[in-house]
MDTraj code that builds the backbone (N, CA, C; nanometers):
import mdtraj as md
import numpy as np

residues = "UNK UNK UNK UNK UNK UNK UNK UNK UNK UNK UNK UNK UNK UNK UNK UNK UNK UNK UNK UNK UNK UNK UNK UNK UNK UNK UNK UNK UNK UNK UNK UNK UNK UNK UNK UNK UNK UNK UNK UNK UNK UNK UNK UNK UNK UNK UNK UNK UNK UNK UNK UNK UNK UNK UNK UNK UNK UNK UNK UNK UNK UNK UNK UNK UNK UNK UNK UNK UNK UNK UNK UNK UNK UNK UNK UNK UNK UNK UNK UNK UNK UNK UNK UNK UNK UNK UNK UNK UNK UNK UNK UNK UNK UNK UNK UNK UNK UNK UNK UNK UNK UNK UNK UNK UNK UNK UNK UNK UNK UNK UNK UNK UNK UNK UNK UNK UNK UNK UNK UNK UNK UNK UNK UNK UNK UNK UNK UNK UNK UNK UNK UNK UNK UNK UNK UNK UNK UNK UNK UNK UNK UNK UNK UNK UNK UNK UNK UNK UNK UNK UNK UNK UNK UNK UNK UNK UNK UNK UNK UNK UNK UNK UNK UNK UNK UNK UNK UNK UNK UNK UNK UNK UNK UNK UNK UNK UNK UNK UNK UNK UNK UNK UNK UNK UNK UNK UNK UNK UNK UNK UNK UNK UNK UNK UNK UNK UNK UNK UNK UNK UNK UNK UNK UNK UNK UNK UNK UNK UNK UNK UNK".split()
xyz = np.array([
    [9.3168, 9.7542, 8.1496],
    [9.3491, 9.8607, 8.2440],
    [9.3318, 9.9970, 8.1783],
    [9.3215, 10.0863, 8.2841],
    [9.3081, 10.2424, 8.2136],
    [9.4367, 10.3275, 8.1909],
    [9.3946, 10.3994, 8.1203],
    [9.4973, 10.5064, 8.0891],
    [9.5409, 10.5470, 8.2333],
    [9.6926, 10.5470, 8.2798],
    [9.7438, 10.5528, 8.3990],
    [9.7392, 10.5405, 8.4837],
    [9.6856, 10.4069, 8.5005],
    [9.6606, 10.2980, 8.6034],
    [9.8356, 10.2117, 8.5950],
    [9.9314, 10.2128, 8.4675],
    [10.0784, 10.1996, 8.5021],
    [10.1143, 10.2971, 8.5612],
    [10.0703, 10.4277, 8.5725],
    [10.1829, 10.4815, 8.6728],
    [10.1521, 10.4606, 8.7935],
    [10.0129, 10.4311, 8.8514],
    [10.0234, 10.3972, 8.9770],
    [10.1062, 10.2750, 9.0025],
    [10.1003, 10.1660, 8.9364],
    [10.1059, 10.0478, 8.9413],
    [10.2838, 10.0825, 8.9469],
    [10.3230, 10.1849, 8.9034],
    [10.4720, 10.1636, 8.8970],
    [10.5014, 10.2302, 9.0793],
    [10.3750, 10.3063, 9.0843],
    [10.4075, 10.4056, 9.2382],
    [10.4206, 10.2909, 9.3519],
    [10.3259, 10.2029, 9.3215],
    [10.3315, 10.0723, 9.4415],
    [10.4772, 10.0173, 9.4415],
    [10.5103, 9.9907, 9.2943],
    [10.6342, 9.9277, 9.3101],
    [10.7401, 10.0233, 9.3381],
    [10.7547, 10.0919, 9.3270],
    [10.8201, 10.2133, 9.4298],
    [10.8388, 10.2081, 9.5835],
    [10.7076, 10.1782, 9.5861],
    [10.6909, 10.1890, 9.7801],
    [10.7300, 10.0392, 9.8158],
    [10.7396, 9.9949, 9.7210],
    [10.8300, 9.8644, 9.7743],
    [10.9326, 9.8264, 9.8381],
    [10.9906, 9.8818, 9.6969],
    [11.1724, 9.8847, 9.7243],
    [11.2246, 10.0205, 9.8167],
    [11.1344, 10.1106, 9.8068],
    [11.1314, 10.2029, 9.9178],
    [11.1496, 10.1759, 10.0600],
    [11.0073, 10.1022, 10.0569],
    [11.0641, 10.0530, 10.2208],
    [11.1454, 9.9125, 10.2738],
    [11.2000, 9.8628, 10.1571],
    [11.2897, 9.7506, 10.1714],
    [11.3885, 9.7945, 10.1804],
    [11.4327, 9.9048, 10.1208],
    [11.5723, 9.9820, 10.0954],
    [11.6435, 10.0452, 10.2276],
    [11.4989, 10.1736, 10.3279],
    [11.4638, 10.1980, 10.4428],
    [11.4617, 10.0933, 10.5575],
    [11.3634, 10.0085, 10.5362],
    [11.3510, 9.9276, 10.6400],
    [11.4075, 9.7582, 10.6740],
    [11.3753, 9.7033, 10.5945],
    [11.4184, 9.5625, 10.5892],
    [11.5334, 9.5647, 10.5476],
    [11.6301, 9.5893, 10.4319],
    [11.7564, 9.5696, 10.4044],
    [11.8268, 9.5521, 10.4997],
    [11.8765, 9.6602, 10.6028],
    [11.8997, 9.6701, 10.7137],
    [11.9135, 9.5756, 10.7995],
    [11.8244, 9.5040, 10.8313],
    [11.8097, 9.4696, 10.9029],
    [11.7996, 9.2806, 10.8813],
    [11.8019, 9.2349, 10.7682],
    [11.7862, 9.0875, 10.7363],
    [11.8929, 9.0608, 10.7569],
    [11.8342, 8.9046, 10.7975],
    [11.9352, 8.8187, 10.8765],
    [11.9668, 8.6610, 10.7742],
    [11.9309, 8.7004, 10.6511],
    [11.9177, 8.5910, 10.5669],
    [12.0455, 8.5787, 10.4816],
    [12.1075, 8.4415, 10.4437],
    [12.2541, 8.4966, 10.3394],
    [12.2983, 8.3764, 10.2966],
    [12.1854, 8.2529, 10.3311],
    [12.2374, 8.1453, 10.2505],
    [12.1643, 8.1624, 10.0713],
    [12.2373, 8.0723, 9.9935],
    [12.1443, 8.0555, 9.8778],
    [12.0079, 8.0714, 9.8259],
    [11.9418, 8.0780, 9.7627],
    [11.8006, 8.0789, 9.7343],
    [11.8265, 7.9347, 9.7103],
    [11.6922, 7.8881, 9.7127],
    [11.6702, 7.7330, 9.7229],
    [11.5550, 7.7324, 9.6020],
    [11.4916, 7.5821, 9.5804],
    [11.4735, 7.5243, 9.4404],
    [11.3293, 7.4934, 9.4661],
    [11.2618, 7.5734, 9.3911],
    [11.0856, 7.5692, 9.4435],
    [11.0488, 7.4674, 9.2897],
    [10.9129, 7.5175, 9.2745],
    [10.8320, 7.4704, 9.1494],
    [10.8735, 7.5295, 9.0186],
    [10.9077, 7.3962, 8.9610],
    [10.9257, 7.4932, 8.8011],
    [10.8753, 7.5545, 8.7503],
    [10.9015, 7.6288, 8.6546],
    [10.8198, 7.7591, 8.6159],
    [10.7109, 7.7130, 8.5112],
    [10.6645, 7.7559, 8.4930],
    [10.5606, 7.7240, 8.3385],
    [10.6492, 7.7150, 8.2167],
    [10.7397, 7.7851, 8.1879],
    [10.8317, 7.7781, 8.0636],
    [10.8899, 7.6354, 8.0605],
    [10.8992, 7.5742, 8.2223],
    [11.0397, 7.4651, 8.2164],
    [10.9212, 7.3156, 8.2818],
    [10.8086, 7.3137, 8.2670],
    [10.7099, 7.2193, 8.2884],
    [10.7224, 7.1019, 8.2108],
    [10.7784, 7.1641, 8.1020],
    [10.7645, 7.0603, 7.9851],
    [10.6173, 6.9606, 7.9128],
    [10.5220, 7.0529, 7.9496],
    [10.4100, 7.0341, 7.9631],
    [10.3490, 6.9744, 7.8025],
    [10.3012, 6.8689, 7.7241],
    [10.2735, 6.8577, 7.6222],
    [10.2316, 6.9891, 7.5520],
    [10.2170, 7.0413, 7.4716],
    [10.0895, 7.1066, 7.4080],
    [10.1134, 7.2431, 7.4280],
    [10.1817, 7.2704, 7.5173],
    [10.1446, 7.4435, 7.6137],
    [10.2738, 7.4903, 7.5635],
    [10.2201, 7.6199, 7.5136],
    [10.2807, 7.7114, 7.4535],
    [10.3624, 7.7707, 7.5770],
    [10.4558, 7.8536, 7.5007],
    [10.5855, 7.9289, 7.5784],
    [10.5176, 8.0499, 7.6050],
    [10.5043, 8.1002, 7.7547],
    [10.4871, 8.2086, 7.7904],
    [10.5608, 8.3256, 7.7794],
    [10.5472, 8.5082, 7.7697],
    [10.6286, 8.5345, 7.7955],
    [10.7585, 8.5215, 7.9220],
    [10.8653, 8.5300, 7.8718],
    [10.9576, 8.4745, 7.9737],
    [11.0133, 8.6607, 8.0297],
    [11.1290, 8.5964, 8.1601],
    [11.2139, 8.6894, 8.1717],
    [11.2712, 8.7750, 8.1070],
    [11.3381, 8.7300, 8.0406],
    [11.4487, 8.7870, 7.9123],
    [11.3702, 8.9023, 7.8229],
    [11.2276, 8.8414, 7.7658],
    [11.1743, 8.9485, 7.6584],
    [11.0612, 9.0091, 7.7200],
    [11.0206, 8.9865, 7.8421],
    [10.9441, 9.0591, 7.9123],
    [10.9968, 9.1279, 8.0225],
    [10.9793, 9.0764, 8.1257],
    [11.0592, 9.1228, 8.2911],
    [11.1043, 9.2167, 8.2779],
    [11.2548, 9.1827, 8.2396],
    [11.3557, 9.3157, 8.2291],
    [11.3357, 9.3984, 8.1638],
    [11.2503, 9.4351, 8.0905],
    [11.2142, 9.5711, 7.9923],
    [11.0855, 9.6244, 8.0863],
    [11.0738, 9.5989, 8.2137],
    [10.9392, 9.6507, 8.2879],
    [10.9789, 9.7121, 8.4169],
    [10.8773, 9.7965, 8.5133],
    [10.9041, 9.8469, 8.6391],
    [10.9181, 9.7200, 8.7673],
    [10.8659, 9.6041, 8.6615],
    [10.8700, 9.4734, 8.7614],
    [10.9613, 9.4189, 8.8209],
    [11.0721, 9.4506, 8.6913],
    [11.1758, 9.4035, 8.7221],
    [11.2728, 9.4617, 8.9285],
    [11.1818, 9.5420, 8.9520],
    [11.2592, 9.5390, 9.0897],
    [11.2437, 9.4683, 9.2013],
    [11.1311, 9.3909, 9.1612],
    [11.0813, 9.2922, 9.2375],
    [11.1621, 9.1802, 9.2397],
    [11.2534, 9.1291, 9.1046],
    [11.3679, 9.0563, 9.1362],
    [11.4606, 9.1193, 9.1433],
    [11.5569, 9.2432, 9.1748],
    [11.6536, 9.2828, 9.2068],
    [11.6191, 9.2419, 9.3350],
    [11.5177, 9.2928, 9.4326],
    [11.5113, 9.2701, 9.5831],
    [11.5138, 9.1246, 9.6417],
    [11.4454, 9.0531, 9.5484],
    [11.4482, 8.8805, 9.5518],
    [11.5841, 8.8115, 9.5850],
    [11.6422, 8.8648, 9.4849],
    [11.8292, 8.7515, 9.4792],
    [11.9294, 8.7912, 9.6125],
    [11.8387, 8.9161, 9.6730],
    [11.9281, 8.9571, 9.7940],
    [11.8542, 8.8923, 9.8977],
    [11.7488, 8.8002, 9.8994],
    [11.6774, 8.7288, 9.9979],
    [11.6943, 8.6034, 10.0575],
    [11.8140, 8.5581, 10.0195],
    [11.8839, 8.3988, 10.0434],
    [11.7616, 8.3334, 9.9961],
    [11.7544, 8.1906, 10.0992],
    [11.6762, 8.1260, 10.1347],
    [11.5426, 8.1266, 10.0965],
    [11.5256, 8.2493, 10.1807],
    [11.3414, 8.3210, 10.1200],
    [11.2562, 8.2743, 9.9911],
    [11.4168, 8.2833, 9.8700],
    [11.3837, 8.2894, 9.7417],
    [11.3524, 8.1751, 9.6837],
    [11.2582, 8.1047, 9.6346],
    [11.2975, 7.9758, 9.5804],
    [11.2224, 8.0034, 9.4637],
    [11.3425, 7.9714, 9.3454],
    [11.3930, 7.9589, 9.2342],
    [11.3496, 7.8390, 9.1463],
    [11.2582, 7.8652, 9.0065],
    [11.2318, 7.7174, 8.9212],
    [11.3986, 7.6823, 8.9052],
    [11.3882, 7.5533, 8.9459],
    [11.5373, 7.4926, 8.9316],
    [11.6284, 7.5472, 8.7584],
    [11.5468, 7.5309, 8.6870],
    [11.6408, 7.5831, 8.5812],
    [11.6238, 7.7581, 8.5487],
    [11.6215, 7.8060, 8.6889],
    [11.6073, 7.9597, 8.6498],
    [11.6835, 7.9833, 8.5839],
    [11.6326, 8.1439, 8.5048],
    [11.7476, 8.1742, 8.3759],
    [11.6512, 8.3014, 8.2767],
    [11.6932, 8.2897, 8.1776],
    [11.6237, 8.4237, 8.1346],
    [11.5386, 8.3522, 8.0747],
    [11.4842, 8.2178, 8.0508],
    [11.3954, 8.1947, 8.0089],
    [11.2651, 8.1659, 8.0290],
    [11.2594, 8.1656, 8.1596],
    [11.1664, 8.1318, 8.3101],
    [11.0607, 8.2387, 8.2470],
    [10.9210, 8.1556, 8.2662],
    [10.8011, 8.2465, 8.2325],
    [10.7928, 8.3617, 8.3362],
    [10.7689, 8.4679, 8.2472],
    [10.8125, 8.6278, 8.3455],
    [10.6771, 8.6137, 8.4836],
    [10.5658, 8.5502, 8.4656],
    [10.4848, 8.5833, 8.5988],
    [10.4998, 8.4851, 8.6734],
    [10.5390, 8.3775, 8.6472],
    [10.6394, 8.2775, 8.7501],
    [10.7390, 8.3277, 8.8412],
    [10.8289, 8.4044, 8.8072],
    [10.9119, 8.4395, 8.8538],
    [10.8819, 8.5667, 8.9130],
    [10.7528, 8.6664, 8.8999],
    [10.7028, 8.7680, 8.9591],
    [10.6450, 8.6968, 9.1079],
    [10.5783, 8.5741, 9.0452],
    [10.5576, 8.5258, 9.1725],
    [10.5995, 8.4702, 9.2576],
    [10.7112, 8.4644, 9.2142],
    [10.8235, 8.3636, 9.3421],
    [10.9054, 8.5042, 9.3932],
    [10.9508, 8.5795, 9.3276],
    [11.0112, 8.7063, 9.4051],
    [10.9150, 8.7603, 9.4665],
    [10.7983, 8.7972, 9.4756],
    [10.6647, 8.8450, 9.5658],
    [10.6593, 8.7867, 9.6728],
    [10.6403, 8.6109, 9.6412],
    [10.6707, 8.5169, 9.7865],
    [10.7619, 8.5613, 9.8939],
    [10.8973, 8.5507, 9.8480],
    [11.0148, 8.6027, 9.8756],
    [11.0939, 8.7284, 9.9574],
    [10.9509, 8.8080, 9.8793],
    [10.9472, 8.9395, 9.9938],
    [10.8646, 8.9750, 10.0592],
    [10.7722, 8.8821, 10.0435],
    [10.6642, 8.8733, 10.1930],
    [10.7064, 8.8222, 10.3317],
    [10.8198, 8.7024, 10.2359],
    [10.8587, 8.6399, 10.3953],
    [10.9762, 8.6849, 10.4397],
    [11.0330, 8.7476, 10.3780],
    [11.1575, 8.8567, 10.4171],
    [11.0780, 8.9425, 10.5596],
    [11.0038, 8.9785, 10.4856],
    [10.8886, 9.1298, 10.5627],
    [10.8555, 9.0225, 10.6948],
    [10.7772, 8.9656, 10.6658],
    [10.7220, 8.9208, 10.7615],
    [10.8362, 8.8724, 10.9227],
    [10.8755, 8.8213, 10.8468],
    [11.0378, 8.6873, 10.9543],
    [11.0767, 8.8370, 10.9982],
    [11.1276, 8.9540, 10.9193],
    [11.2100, 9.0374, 10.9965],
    [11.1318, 9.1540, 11.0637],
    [11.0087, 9.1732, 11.0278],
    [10.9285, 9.2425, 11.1217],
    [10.8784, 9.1445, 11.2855],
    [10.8871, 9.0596, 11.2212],
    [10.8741, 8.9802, 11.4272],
    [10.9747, 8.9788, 11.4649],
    [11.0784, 8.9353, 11.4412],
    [11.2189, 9.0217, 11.5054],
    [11.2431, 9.1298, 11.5687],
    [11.1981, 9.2536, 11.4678],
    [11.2158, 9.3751, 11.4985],
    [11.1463, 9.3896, 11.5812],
    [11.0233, 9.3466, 11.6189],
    [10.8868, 9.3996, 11.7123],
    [10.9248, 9.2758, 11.8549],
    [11.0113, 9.2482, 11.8551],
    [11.0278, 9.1203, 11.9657],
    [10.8969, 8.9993, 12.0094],
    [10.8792, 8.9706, 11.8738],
    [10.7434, 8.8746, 11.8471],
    [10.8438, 8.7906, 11.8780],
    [10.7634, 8.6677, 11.8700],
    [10.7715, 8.5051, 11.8772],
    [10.7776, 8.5138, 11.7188],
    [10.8767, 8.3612, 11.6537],
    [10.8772, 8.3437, 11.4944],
    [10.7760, 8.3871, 11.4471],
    [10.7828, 8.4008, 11.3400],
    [10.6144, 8.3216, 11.2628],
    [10.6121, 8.1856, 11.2502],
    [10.4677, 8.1686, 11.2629],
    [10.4358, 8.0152, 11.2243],
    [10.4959, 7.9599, 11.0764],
    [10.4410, 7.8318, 11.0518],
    [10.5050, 7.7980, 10.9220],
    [10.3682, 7.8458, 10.8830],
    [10.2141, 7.8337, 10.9244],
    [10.0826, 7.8546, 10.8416],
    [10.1080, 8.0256, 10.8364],
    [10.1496, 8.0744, 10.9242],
    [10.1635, 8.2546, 10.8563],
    [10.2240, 8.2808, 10.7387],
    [10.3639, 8.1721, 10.7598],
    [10.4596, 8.2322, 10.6244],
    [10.3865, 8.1847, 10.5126],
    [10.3312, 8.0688, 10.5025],
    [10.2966, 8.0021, 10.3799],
    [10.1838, 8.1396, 10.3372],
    [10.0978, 8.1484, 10.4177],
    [9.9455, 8.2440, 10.3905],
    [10.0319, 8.3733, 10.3665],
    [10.1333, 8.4494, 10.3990],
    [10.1784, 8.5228, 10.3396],
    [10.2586, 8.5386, 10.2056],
    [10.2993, 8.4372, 10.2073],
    [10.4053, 8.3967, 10.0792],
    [10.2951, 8.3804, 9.9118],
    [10.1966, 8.2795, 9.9941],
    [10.0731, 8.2837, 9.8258],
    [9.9834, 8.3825, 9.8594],
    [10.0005, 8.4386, 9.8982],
    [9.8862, 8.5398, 9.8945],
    [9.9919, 8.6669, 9.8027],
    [10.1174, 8.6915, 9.8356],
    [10.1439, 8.7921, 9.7914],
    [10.2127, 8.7399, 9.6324],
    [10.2512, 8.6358, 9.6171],
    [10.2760, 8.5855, 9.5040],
    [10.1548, 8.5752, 9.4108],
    [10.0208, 8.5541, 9.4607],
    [9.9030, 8.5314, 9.3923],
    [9.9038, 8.6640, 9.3301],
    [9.8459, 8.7956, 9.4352],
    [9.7803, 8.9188, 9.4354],
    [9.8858, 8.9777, 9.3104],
    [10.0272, 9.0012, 9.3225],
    [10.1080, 9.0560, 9.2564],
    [10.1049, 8.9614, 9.1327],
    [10.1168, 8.8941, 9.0960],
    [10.1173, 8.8011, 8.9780],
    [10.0112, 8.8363, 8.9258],
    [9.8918, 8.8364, 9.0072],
    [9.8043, 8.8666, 8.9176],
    [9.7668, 9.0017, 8.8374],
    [9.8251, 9.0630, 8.9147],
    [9.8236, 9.1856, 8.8137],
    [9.9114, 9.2312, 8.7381],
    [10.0072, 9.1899, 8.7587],
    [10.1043, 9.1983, 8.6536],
    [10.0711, 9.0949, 8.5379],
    [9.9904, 8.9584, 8.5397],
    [9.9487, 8.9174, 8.4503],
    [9.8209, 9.0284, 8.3605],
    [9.7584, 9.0782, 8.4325],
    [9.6921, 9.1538, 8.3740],
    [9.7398, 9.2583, 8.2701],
    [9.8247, 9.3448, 8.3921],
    [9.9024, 9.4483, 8.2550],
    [9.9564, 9.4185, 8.1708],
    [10.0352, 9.2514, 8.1756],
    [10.0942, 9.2809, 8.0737],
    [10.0243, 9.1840, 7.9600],
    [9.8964, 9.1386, 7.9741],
    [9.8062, 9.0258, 7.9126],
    [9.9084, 8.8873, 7.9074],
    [9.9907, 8.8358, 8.0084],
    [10.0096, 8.7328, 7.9838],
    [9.9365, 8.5908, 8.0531],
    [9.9435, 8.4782, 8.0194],
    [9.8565, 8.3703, 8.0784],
    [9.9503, 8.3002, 8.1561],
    [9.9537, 8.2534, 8.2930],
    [9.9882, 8.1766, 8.3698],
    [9.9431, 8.0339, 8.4293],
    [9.9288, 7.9256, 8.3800],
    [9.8605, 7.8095, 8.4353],
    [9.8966, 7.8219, 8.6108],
    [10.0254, 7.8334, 8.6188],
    [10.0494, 7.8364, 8.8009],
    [9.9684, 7.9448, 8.8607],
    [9.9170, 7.9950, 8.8439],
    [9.8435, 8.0914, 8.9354],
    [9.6388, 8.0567, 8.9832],
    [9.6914, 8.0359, 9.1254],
    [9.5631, 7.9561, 9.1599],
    [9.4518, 8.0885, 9.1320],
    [9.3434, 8.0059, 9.0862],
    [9.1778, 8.0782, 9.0823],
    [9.1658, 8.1569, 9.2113],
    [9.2122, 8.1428, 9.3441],
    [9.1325, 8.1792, 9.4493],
    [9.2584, 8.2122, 9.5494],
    [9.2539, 8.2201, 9.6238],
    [9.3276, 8.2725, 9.7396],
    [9.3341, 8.1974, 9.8213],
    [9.4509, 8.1623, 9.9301],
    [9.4804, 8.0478, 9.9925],
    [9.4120, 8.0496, 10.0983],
    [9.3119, 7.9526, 10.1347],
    [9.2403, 7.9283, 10.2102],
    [9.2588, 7.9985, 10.3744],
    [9.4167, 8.0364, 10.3590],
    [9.4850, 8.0814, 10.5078],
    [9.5017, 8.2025, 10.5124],
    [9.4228, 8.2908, 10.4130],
    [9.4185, 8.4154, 10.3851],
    [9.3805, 8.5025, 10.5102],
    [9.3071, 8.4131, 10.6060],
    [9.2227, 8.5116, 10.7133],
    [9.3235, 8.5087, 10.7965],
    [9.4370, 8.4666, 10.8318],
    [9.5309, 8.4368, 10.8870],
    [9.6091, 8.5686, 10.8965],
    [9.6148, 8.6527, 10.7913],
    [9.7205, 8.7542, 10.7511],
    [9.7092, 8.8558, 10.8485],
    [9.8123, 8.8750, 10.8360],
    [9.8447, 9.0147, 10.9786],
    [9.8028, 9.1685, 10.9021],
    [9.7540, 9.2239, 10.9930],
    [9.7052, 9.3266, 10.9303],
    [9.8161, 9.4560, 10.9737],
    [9.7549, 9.5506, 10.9569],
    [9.8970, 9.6900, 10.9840],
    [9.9071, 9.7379, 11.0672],
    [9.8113, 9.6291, 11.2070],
    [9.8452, 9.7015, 11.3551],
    [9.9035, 9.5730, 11.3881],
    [9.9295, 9.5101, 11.3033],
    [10.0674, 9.4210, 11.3823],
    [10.1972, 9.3936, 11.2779],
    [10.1724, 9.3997, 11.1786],
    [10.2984, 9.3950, 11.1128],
    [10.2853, 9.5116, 11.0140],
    [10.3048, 9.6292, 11.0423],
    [10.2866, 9.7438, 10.9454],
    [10.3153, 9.6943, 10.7703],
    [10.4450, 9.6487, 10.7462],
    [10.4759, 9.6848, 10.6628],
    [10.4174, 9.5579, 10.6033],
    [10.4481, 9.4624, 10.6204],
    [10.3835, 9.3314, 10.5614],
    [10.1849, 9.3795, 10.5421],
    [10.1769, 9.3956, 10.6601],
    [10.0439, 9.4122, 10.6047],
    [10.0199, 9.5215, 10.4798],
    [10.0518, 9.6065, 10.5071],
    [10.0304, 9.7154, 10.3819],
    [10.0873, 9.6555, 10.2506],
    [10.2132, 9.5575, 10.2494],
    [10.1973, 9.5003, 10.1102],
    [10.0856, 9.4273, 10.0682],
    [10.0230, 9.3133, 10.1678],
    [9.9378, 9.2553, 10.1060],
    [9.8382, 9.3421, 10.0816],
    [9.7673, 9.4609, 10.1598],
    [9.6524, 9.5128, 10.1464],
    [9.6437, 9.5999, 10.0130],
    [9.7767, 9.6350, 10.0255],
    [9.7930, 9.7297, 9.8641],
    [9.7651, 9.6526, 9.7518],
    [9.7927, 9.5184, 9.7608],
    [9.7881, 9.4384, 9.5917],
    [9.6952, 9.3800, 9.6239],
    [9.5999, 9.3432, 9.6896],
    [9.4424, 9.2965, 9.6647],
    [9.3435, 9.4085, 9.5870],
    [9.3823, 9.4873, 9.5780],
    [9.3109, 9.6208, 9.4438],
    [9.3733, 9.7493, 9.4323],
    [9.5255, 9.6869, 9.3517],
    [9.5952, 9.7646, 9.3825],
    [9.5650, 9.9400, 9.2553],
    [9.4369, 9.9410, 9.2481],
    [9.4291, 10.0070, 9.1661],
    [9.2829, 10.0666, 9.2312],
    [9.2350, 10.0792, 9.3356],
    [9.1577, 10.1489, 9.3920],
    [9.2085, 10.2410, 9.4878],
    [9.1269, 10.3362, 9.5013],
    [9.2113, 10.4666, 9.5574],
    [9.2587, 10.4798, 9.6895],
    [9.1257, 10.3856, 9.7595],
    [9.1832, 10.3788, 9.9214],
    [9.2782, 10.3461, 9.9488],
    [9.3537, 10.2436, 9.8640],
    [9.4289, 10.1726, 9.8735],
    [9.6108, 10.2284, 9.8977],
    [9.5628, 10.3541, 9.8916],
    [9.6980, 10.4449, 9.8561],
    [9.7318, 10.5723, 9.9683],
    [9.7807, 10.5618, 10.0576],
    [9.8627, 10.4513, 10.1248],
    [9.7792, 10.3766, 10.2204],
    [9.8336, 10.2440, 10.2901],
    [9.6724, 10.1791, 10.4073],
    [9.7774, 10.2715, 10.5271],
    [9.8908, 10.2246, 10.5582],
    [9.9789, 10.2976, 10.6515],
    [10.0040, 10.4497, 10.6574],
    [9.9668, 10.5050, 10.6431],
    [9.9882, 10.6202, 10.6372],
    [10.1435, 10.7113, 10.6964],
    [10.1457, 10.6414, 10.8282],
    [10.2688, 10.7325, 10.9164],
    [10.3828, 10.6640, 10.9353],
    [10.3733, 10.5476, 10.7764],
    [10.5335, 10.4404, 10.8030],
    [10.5297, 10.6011, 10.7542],
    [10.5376, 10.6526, 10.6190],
    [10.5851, 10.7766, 10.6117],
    [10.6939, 10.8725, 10.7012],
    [10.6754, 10.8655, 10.8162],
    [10.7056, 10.8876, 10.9263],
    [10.8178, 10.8758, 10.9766],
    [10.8521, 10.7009, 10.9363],
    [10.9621, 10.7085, 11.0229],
    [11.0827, 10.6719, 10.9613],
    [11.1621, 10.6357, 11.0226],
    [11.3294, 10.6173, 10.9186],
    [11.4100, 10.4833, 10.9687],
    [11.2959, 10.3991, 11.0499],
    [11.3583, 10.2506, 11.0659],
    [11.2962, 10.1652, 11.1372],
    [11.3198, 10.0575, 11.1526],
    [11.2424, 9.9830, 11.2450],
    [11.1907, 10.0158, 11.4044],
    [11.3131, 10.0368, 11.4333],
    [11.3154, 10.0920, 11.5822],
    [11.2156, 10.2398, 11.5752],
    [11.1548, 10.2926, 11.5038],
    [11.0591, 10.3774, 11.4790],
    [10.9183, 10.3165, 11.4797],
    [10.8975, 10.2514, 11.4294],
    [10.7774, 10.1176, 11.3772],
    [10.7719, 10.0733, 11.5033],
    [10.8247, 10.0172, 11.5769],
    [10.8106, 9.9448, 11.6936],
    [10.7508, 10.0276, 11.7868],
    [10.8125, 10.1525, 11.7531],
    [10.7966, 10.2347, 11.8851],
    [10.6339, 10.2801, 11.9123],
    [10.5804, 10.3170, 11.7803],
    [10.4596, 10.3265, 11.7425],
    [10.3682, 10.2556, 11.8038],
    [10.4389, 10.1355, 11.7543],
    [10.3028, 10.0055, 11.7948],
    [10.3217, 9.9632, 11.9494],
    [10.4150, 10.0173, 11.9999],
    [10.4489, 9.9996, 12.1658],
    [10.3390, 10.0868, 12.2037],
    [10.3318, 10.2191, 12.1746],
    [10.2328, 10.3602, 12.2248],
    [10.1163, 10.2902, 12.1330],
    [10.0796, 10.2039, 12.0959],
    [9.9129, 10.1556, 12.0467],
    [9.9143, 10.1926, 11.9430],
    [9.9995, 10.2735, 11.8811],
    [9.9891, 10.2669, 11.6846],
    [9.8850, 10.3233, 11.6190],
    [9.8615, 10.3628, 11.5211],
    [9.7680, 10.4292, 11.4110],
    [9.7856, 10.3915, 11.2845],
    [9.6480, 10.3449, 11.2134],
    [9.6507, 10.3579, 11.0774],
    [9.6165, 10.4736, 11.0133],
    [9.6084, 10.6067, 11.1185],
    [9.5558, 10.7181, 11.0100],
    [9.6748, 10.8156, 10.9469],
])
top = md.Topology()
chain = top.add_chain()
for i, resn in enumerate(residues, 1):
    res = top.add_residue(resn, chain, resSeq=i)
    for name in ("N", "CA", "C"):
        top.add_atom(name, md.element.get_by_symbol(name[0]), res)
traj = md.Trajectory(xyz[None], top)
């Protein structure tokens, strides 16, 4: 990466918790437990394979780390390598809190917009796609290696809602597919705009704008 290509990379994660803080907090309807996904790479027990960086000596010393502050407030959403802990390989766990707040975004933006659920094929295509995209660049910055992180993008990728139907979900995924090209900053332009859901809606009621 280039010389201050982290501070953008820290600006995205900004506009994260920005509009989770603004918009979704608010408004989630989630409050059971996080539940028990795929173990992490650290806890595989895999012959041969070296210890990745973990949580403990990576994560928390980074801007990443807000990606799991927002995670553990996601019940359900969250699913956790069963022996989570500070030892959990750090882009494992980037990618399960990414999951986590895609489908936060997603479940509570059809709510808010008086959609029908999401499907289970939306949440899934949202959940690895944003666990992929974000993992992967955070594997990048920080040069670590992840065996869990698929080569390619989930086949259900074409599936994804774009930002004239789920503003905010879409602009996460669209931001971390290159999150280091310029267009990319902001795709939404006039969430800017507003100060809650019931703002967002209103938008996309009057036909909405991405400019």
């Amino acid at each position: 990466m280039k010389p201050g290509d982290a501070v953008t990379l820290h600006q995205l994660l900004g506009r994260i918790s920005y509009f989770h803080t603004l918009f979704i907090e608010p408004a989630l309807t989630s409050s059971r437990q996080p539940g028990a996904g795929e173990p992490c790479c650290n806890h595989k027990g895999t012959a041969g394979d070296g210890r990745r960086p973990d949580v403990g000596s990576l994560l928390a010393n980074t801007a990443w780390v807000v990606l799991d502050e927002i995670a553990v407030t996601l019940g359900e959403y969250l699913l956790l390598c069963p022996d989570a802990g500070h030892r959990c390989c750090a882009t494992c766990h980037v990618a399960a809190a990414s999951a986590a707040i895609a489908q936060a975004w997603t479940v509570t933006e059809h709510l808010a917009y008086d959609q029908p659920l999401p499907t289970t094929v939306l949440l899934r295509a949202c959940r690895t796609t944003a666990a992929t995209r974000l993992a992967l660049v955070f594997a990048e910055q920080h040069g670590t290696a992840c065996g869990a992180l698929p080569q390619a993008e989930t086949p259900d990728a074409g599936l994804l809602p774009d930002s004239d139907e789920l503003p905010l979900t879409g602009e996460l995924l669209a931001l971390w597919q290159d999150p280091l090209a310029a267009t990319r900053s902001p795709v939404v332009s006039w969430l800017n705009h507003c100060t809650d859901l019931k703002d967002i809606h209103r938008v996309l009621q009057q036909g909405g704008t991405t400019k």
